[in-house]
NUSEMAR-783465 format. One record per residue: x, y, z of N, C-alpha, C in turn; residue in one letter. Coordinates in Angstrom, 2 decimals. Atoms other than C-alpha are relative to their C-alpha. Layout:
N
DRENDREN      npx      npy      npz     capx     capy     capz      cpx      cpy      cpz  aa
DRENDREN        X        Y        Z        X        Y        Z        X        Y        Z   A
...
# end
This chain:
117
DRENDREN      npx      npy      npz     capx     capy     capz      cpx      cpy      cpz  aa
DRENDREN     1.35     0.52     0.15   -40.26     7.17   -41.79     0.07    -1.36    -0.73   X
DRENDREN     0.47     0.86     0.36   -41.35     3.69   -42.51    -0.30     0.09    -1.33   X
DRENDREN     0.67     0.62     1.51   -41.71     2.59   -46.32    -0.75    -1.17    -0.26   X
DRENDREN     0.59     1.17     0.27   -44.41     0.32   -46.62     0.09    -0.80    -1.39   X
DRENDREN    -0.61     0.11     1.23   -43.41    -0.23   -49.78     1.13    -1.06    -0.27   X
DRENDREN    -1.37     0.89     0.08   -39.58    -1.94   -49.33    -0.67    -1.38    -0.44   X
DRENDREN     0.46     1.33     0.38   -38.96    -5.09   -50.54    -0.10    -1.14     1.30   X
DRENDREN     0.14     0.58    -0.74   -38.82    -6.53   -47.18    -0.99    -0.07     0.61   X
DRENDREN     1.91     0.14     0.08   -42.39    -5.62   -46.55    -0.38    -0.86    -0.31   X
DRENDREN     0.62     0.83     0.69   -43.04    -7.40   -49.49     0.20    -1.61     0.48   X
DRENDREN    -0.30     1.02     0.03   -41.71   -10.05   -48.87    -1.08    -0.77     1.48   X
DRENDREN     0.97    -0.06    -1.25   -43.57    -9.98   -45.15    -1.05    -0.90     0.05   X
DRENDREN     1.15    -0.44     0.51   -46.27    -9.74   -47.02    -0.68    -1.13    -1.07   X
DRENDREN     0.08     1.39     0.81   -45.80   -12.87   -49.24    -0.14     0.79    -1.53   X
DRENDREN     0.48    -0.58     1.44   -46.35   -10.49   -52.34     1.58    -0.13    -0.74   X
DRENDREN    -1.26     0.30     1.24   -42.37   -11.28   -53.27     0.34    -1.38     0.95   X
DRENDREN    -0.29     1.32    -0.91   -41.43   -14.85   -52.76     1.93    -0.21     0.70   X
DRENDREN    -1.68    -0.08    -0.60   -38.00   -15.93   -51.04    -0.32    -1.23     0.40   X
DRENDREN    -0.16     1.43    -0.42   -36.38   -19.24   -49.66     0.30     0.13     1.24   X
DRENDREN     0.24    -0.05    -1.66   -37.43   -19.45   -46.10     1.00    -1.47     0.86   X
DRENDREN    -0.82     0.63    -0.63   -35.14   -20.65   -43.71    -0.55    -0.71     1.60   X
DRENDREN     0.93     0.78    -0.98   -37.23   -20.46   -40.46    -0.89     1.62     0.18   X
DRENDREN     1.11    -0.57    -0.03   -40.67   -18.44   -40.06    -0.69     0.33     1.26   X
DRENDREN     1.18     0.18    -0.78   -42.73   -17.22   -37.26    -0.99     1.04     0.22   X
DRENDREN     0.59    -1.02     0.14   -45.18   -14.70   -36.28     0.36     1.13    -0.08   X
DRENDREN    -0.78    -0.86     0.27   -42.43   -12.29   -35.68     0.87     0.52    -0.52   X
DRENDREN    -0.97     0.38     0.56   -39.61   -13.28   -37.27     0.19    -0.74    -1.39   X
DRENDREN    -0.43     0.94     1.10   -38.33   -14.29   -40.55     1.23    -0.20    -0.64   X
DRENDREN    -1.29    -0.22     0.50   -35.16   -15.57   -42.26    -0.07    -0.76    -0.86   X
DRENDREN     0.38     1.14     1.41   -34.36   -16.81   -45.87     1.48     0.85    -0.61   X
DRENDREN    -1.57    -0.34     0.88   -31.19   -16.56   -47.93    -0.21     0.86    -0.96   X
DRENDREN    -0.23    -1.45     0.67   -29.98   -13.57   -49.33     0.03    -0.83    -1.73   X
DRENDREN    -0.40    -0.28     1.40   -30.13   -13.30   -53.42     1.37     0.03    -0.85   X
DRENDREN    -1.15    -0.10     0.78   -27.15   -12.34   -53.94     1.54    -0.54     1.36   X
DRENDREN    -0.90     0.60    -0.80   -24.74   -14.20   -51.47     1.59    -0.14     0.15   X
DRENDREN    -1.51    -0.25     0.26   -21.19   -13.42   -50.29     0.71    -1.53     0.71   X
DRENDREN    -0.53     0.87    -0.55   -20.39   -16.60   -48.46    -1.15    -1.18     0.04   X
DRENDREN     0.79     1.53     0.02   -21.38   -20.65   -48.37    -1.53     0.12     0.87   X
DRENDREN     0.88    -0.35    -0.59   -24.08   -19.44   -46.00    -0.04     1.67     0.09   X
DRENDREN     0.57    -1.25     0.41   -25.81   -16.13   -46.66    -1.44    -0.14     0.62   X
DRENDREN     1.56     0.26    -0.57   -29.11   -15.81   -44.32     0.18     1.99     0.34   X
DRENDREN     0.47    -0.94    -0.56   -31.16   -12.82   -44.05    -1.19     0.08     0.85   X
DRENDREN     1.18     0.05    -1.08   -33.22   -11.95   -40.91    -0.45     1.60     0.38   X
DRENDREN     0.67    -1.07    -0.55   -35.86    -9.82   -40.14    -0.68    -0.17     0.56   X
DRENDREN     1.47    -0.13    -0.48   -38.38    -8.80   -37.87    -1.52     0.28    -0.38   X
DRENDREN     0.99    -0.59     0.81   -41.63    -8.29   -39.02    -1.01     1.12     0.55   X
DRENDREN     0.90    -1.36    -0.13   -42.60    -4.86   -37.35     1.08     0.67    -0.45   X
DRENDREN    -0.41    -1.31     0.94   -42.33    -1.60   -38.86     1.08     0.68     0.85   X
DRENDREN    -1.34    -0.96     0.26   -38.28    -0.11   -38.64     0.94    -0.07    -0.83   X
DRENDREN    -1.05     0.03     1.51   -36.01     0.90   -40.85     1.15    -0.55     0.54   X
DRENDREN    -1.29    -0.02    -0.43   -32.79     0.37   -38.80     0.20    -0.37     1.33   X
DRENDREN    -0.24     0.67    -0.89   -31.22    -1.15   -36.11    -0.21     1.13     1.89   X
DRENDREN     0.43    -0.81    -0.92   -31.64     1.99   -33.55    -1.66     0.43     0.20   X
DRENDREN     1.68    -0.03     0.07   -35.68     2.38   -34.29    -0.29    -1.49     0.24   X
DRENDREN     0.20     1.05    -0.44   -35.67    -1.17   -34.06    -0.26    -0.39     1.83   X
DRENDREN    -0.35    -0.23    -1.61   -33.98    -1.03   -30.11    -0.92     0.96     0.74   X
DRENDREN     0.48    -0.77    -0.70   -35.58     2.29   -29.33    -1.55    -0.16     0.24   X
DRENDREN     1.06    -0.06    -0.26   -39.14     2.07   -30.34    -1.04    -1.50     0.43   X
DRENDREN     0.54     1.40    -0.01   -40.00    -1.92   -29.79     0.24    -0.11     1.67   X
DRENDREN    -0.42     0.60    -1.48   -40.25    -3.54   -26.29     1.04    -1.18    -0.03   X
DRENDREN    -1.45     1.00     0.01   -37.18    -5.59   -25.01    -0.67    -1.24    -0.34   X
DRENDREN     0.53     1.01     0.50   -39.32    -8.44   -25.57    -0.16    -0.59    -1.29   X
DRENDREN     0.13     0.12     0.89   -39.90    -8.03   -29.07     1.53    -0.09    -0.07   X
DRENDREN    -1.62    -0.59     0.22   -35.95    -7.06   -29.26     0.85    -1.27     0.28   X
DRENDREN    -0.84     1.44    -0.41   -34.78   -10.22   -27.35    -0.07    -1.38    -0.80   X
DRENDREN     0.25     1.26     1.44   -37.02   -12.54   -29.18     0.96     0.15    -1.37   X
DRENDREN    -0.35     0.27     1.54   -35.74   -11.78   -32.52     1.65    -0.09     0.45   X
DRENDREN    -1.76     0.71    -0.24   -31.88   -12.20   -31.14    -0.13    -1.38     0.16   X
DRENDREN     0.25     1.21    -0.52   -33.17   -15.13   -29.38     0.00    -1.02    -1.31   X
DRENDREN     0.49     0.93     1.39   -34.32   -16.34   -32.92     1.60     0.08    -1.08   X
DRENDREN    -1.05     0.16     1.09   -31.11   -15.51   -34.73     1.09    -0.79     0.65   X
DRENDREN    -0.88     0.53    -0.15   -29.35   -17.79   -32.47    -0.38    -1.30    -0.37   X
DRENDREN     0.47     1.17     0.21   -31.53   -20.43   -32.88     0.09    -0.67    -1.61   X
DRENDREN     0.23     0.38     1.23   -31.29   -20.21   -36.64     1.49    -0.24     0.03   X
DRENDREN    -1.69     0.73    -0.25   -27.31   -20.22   -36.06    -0.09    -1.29     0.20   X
DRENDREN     0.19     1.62    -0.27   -27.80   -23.54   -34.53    -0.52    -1.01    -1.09   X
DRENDREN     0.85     0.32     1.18   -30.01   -24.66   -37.50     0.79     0.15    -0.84   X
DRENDREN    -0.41     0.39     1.20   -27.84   -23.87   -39.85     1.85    -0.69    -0.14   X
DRENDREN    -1.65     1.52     0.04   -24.48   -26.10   -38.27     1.12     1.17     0.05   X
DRENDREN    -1.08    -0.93    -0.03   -22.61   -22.41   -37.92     0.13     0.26     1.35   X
DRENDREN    -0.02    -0.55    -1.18   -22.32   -22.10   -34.53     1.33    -0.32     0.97   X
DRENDREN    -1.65     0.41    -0.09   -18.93   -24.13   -33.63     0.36     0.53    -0.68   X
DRENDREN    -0.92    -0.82     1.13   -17.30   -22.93   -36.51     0.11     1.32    -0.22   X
DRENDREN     0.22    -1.38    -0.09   -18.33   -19.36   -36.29    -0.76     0.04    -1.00   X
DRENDREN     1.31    -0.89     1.09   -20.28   -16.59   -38.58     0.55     1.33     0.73   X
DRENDREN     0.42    -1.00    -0.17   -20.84   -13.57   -38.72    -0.98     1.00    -0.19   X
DRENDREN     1.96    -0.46    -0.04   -23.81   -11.37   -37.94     0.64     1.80    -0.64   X
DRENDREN    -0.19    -0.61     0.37   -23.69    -7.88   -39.81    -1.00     0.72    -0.06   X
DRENDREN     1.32    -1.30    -0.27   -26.49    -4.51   -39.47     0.78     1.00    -0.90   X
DRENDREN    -0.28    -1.46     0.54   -26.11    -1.72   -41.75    -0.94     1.03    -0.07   X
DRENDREN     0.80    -1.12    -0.24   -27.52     1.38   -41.18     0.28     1.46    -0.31   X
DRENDREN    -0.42    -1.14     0.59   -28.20     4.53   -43.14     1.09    -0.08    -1.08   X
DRENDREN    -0.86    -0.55     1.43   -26.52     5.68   -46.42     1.79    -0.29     0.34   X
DRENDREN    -1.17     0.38    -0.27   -23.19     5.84   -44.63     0.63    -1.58     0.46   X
DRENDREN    -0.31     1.53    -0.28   -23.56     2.28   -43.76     0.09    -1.11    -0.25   X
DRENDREN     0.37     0.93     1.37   -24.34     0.87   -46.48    -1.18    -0.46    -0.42   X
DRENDREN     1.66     0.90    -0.29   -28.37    -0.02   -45.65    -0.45     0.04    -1.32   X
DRENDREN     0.23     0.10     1.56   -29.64    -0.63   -49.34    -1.42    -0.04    -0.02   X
DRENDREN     1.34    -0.39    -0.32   -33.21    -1.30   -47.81    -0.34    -0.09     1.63   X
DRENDREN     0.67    -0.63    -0.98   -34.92     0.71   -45.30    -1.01    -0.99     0.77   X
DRENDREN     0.62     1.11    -0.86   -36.08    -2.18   -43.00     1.44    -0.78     0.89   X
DRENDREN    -1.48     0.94    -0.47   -33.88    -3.42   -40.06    -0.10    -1.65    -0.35   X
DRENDREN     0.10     0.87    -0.11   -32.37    -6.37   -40.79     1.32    -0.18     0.39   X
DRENDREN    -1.01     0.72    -0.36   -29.52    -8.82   -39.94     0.69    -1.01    -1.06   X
DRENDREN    -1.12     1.02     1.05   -26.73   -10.63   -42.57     0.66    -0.92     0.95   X
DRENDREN    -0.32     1.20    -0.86   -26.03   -13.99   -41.02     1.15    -0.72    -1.08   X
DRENDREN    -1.20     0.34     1.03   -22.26   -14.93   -42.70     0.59    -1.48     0.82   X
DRENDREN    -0.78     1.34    -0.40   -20.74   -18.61   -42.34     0.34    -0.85    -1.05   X
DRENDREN    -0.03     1.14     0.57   -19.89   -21.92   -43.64     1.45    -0.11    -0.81   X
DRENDREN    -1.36    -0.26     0.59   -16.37   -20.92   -44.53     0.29     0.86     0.89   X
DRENDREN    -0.71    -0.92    -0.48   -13.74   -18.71   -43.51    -0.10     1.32    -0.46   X
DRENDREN     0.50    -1.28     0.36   -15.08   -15.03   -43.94     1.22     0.94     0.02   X
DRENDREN    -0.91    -1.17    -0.19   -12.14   -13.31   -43.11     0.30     0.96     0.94   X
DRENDREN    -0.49    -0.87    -1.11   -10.39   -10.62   -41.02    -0.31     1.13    -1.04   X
DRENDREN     0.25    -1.29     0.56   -11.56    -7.72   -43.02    -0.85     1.01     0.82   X
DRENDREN    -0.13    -0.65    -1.49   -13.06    -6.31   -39.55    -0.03    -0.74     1.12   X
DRENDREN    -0.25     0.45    -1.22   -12.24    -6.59   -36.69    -0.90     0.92     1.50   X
# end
């Protein structure tokens, strides 16, 4: 079930502020807090799922495409797109998800590493 509550709500919601990267009616992305690499972007959608399978299952491909569509465009935007990145989903307790809202970890601007493959 949906927590209207999370901080990614809030944030939605404008009731917690963040450093917006690019904005639209559906979509939003703004750098993570606590950042593991020279570029650290977090993206979300802004309808109600917790995780990357409620995301896919209950949304239309439309909604689903757009917001890929949008995380390439912000790739491009942010000069990582020759050089690489990496895009990262965690989901559920075993996955590490910390908050219950799908989102997307956008990693670049350096060499991230072979730590998966």
């Amino acid at each position: 079930m949906y927590d209207n509550n999370n901080i990614f709500a809030k944030i939605i919601d404008g009731k917690i502020p963040c450093k917006k990267i690019y904005e639209d009616d559906d979509t939003l992305f703004f750098e993570d807090i606590n950042p593991v690499s020279k570029v650290h972007i977090l993206g979300i959608p802004k309808v109600k799922c917790v995780d990357f399978s409620d995301f896919v299952t209950n949304y239309s491909q439309d909604v689903v495409s757009n917001f890929f569509q949008k995380v390439d465009e912000v790739i491009v935007k942010l000069g990582i797109r020759e050089s690489g990145y990496r895009i990262i989903s965690n989901s559920g307790v075993d996955g590490g998800q910390e908050v219950p809202h799908f989102h997307i970890h956008i990693l670049g601007g350096e060499t991230i590493g072979a730590k998966i493959r």
